[in-house]
N, C-alpha and C positions, 0 to 999 in steps of 0.2 A: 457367139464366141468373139467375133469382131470387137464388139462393146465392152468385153473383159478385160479385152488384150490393149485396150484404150484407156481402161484407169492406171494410174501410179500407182496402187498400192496392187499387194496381194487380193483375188476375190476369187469366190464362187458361187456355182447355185445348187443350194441342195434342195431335195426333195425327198416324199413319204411314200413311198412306193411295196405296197402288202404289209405297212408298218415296221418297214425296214429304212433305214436312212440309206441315200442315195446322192449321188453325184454329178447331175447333169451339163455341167460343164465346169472350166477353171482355167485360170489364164496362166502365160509360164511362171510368171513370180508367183502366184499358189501353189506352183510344180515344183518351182526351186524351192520352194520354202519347206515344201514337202518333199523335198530330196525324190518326188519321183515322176517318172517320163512317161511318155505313150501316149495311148486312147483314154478317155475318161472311163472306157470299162475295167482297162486293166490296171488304170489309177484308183479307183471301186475296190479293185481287190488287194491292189498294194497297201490302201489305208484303211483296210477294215478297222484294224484295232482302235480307227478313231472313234467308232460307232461306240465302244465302251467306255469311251474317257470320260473323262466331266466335260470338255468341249463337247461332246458328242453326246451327250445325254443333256446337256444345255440347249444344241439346236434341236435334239428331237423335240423336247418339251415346248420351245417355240415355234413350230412348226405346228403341233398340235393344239394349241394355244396362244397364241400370239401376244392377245390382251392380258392374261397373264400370268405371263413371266419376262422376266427381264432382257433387254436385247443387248445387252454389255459383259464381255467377261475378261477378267484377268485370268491368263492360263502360262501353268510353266509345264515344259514338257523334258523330259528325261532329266538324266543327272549328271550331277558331276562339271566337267571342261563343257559337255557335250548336253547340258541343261539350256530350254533357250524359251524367254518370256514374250508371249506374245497377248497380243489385247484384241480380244473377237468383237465384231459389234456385225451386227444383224436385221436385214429388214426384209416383211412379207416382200416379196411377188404377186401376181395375178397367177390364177392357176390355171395348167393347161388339162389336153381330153387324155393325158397320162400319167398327170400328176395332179394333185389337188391341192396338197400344199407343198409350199414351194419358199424358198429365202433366198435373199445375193448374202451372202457371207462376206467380209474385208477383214481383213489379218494385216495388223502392223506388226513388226518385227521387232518386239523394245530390248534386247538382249543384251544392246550395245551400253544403252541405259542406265537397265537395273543396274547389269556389270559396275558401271562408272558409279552408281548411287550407292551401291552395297563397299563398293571399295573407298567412296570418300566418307563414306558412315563407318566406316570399319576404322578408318585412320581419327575419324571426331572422335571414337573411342576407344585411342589408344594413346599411353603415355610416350610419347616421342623417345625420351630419354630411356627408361627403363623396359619397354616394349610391354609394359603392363597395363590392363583396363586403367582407363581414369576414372572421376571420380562418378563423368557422366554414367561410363558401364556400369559401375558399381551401384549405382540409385538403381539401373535397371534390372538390375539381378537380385538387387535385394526385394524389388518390388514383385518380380517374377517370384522368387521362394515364396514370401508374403502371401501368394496364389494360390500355393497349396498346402493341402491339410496332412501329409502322411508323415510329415516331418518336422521337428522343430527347429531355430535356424537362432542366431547370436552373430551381433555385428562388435569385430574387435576392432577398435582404432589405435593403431599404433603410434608413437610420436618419439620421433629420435630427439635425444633429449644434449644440448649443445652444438646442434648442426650449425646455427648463425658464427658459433666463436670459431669453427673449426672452418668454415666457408673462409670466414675474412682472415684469420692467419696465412691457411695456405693457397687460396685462389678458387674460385668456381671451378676450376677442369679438377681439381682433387674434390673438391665437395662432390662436383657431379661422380666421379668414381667411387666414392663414397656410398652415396645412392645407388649408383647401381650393386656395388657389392652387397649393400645393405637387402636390399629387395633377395637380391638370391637366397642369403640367406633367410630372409622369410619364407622362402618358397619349401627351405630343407624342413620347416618345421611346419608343413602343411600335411595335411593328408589328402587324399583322394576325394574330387568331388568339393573341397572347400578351394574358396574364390577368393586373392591376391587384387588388387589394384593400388594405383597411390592415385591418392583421394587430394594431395597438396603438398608443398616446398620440400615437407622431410616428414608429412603426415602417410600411414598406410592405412587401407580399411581393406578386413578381411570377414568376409561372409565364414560361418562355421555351420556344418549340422548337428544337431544335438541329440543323440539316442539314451543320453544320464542325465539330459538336463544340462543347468549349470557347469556341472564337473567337466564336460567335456570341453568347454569355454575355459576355465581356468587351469585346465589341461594343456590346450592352446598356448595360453600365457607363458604359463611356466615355458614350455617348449621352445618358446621364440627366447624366454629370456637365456636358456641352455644356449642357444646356437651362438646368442651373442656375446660370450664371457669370452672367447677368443679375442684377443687384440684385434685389428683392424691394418693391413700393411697399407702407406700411403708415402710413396717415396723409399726414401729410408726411413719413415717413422715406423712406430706401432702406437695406435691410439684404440683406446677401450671406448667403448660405444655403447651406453645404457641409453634405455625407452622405458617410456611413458607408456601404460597398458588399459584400457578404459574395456567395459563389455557392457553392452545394452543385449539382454535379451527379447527376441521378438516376440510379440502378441498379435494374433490374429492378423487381418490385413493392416497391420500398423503402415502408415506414413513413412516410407525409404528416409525422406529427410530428416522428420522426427526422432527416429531411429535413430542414424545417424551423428544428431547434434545428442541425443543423451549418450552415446556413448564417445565423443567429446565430455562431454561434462564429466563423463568417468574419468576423462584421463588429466582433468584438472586435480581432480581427487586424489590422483593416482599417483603424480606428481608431487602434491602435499604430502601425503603419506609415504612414500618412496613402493607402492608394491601396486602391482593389477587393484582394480575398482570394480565391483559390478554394478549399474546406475540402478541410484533409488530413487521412484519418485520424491520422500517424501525431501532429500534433500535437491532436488532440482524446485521443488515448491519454494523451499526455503530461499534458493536461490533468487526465483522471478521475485519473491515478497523485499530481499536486500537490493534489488534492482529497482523495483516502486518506491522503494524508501529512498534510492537515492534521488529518483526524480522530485519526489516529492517532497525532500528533503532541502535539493536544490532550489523549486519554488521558494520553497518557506521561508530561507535565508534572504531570499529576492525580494518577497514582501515583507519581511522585518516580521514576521508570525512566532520568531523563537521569543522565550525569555530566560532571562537570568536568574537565578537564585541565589543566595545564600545563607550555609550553614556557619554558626557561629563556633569558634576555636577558643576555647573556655581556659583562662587561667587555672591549671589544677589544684592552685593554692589559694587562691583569694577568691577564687569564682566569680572574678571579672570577663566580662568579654575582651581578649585579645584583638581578637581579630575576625574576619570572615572567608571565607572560601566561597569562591563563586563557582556556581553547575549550570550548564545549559539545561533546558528543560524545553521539552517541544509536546504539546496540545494538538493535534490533528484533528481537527474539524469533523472529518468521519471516523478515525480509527479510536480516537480518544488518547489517552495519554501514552507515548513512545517512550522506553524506557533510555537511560543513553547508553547505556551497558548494547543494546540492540545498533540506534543511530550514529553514536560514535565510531562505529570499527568500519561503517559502511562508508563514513567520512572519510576516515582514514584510506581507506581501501582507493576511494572515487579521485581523493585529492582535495575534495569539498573543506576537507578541515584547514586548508590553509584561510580559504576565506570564514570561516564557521571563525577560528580562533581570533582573526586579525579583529572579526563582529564582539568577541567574548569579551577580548581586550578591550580594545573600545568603548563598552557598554561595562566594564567594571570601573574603569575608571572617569567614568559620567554618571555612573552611581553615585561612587563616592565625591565626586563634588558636590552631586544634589545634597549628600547627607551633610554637608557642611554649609550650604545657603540652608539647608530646614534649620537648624544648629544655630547660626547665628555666628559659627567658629570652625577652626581648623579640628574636626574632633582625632581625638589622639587612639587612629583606628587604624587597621591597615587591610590589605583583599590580596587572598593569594588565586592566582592566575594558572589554569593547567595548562602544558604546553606538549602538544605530541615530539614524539621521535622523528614523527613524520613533517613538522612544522621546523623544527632543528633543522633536519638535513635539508629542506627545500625552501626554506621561505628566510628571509633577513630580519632572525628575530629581534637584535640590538634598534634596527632602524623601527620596525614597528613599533616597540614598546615605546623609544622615544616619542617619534608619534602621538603614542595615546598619550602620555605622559604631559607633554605639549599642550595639546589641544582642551585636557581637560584642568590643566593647572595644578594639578596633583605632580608631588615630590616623589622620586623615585623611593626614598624609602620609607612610602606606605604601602609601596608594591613588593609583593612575594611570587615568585615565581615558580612555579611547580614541574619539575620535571623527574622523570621515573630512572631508573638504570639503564634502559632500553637506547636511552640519548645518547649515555656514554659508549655504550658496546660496539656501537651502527660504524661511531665512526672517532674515536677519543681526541682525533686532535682537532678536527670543526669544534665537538661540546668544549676546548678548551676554551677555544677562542670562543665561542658564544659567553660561556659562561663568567669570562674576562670582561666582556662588554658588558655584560648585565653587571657586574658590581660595577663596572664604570658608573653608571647610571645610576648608585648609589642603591640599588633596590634587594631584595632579600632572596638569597637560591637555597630554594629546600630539594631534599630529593626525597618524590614521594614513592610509598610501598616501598622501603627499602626490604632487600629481606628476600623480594618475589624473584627478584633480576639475575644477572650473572657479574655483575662488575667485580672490577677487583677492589679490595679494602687499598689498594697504591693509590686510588684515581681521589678516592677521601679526602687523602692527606695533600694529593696534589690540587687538586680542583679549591676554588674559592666554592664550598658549599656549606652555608648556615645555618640550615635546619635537618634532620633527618624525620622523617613520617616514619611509624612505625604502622606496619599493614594491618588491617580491620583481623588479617585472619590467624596471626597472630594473639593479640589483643584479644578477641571473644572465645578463645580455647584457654584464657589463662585461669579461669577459674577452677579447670577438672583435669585438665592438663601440664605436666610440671614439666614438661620440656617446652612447652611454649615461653611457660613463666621463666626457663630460664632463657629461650632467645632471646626476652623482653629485654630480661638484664644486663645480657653478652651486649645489646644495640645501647642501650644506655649509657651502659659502662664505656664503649666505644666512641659515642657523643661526647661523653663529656672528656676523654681524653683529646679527641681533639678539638674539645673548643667550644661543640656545639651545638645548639638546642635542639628540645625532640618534641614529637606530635603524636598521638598515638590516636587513632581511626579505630572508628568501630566502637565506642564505649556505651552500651545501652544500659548497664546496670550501675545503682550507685557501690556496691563492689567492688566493679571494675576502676572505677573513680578513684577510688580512695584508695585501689590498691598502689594502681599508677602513680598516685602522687605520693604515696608511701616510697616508692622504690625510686623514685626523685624526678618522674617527666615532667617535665614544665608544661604541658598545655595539651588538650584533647577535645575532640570534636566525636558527638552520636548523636542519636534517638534520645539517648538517657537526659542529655540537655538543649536541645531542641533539632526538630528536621530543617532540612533547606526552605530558606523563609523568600517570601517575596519583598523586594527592597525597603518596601516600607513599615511592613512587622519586621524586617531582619532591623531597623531603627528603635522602634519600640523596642524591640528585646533588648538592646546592647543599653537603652537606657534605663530599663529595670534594672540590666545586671551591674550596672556602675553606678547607679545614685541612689 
């Protein structure tokens, strides 16, 4: 007993006695620990009920077996306030002429521990602010449902939609009460058993069970969008407060994170469209595939791997070549031919097209000088240039264009510049001034597709614009269609009132030819008189059709 009463921790000795567990001795911190006093016989009967626990069927099993079974346990004992974890470890004895076998037992008391581990894990996952799981609980719960099979389970991520404008108006202390009012009321439109956390800044993710499937997910939706048609009181204001609705339904033990980010990607969708999304793979494919294209689109422009083409713009009266239109055209090594209808919007999208255009420019107008050293002369040609909406509002179109202009010794007015409706709408007093400096520059402003856009017929008459394009989809319905045939003529008629020439896209048939130049367009470009040429058949051709 001496020797007990001499280690630090908790111990004792148990032993096997008519294959009953027994207690031949215990020091008082095993006494305290076991809240009880006395002789070890009447401490025997005070702690019977340990003989059934899992500690107590843990040492009998090692008493009886030593080699094996394990001599370590984690053990938690009651519950509640009054729950306390302790860590058993266990080693034979030599056995006496009244026991046979025999163990020192040691009992650490980790209670204090757990306590402090369960509580700073409780606080890793919890939102400070709104006292809601974060987004760690949330991966964890989602991954727990994922566990089992009796139920199906759908992750919503919500996205409060203008939280950054409403933050920097009125201060982080009103955003932050924003959020939290926000959250409550996501809580009003929950049911029982479905799981709330904010996942980030103004983002929520909400675990759902599903007994209809989908329906009960888009039920959800709806419900949260209900709760939130109420204004918003913040001060004296009242601010309405729409979200972003995305839903990934689960599959088997799907990925918490995977999960997760497609139902993210619903609420980009969601966003676009103005209404709840449920994620489809096949456009999350589509997605990674405009993500590869943009990298590898980026390469391509790096290693100069694009080329230019162009389509010749056919006098529709003398069926001389006017002019040329230049197209990017991109060959991928593995995927084969990229169409641009595909790589320009990803351009656009990435920002890529500022450099993609400034390369287009550039390389039209080092075209068309080469066509004048093969020539021998200045040939009396011109190349029109397309220019995004997105190239207008971000990039210094007047300084580039001079630039190319510059460097390749071409006159600005061989250059035509192509620009869609979309330039004017964004932002109408930049396209003024752009468009101001591009005539400076002497060079030719067509506006292509007209017809598709939204501009107003005022910007026409204000803007310095010389050419109208009449759109492909027009143009190929005017054979069977009479209200195409009469847009054609409304655009016409409009052109030459004020002034100015037209182009008309898409002409595959000789029909369509002769109708167009029947109803007075000056010049058209298709199929019917040749596809987008590589620089030096688009030479050859311009000299079959003028000599």
């Amino acid at each position: 007993m001496s020797l007990l009463d001499a280690l630090p921790i908790a111990a004792a000795i148990f032993c096997l006695k008519n294959n009953k567990l027994w207690i031949e001795a215990a020091n008082s911190r095993f006494l305290d620990l076991s809240d009880c006093r006395g002789a070890p016989e009447k401490f025997v009967e005070t702690f019977r009920h340990y003989a059934d626990s899992t500690a107590g069927k843990f040492t009998q099993a090692f008493l009886k077996d030593p080699a094996g079974s394990g001599d370590e346990l984690e053990w938690s004992d009651g519950e509640g306030l009054s729950q306390r974890f302790l860590r058993i470890k266990v080693s034979p004895l030599s056995p006496t002429p009244e026991a046979a076998h025999r163990c020192l037992m040691s009992v650490v008391d980790r209670t204090v521990e757990v306590r402090a581990e369960n509580s700073l894990r409780a606080e890793m996952l919890r939102d400070s602010l709104t006292g809601l799981p974060n987004r760690l609980a949330f991966s964890e719960a989602v991954e727990a449902a994922g566990g089992g099979r009796d139920l199906e389970h759908a992750v919503l991520v919500v996205d409060m939609l203008r939280f950054s404008r409403i933050n920097e108006s009125m201060g982080s202390l009103a955003g932050d009460e924003l959020l939290i009012t926000f959250a409550r009321r996501l809580i009003l439109a929950l049911r029982a058993g479905d799981i709330l956390a904010r996942t980030g800044g103004n983002e929520f993710g909400i675990l759902v069970s599903l007994r209809r499937g989908v329906t009960d997910a888009l039920n959800a939706a709806e419900r949260i969008q209900q709760v939130m048609t109420a204004p918003f009181k913040l001060s004296e204001l009242e601010i309405r407060v729409e979200c972003a609705i995305g839903v990934a339904l689960m599959h088997g033990s799907q990925d918490s994170e995977e999960l997760f980010r497609n139902a993210q990607f619903a609420v980009k969708q969601a966003k676009a469209v103005g209404r709840p999304q449920v994620y489809e793979p096949k456009q999350a494919t589509e997605a990674r595939r405009r993500f590869s294209i943009e990298t590898e689109l980026r390469r391509a422009i790096e290693k100069d791997q694009l080329d230019l083409f162009f389509q010749p713009l056919i006098n529709l009266k003398s069926g001389e070549v006017s002019g040329f239109e230049a197209l990017a055209r991109w060959t991928h090594e593995d995927r084969g031919e990229i169409s641009p209808s595909e790589f320009i919007p990803v351009a656009e999208e990435s920002g890529l097209i500022l450099t993609l255009g400034r390369w287009a420019m550039d390389k039209a107008m080092q075209t068309l000088a080469a066509w004048d050293r093969e020539a021998g002369m200045r040939l009396p040609v011109s190349v029109g240039v397309n220019l995004s909406a997105i190239q207008v509002a971000r990039d210094d179109i007047p300084s580039m264009v001079e630039s190319a202009l510059t460097a390749s010794g071409v006159g600005g007015e061989r250059l035509t510049l192509e620009l869609t409706e979309s330039c004017i709408v964004q932002d109408p007093g930049r396209a003024t001034r752009v468009f101001e400096a591009l005539k400076s520059l002497e060079t030719t402003v067509a506006m292509d597709d007209f017809g598709t856009g939204y501009s107003s017929l005022a910007y026409l008459q204000r803007l310095p614009i010389d050419v109208l394009k009449i759109d492909k989809s027009f143009v190929s319905g005017m054979m069977s269609d009479p209200d195409a045939v009469a847009i054609v003529r409304a655009v016409l008629g409009l052109a030459e009132a004020l002034g100015m020439s037209t182009t008309a896209e898409g002409i595959e048939t000789v029909e369509l030819a002769t109708t167009l130049a029947t109803l007075g367009c000056a010049s058209g470009q298709g199929f019917y008189f040749a596809k987008p040429l590589e620089p030096i058949a688009a030479l050859e051709f311009w000299k079959l059709r003028n000599f």
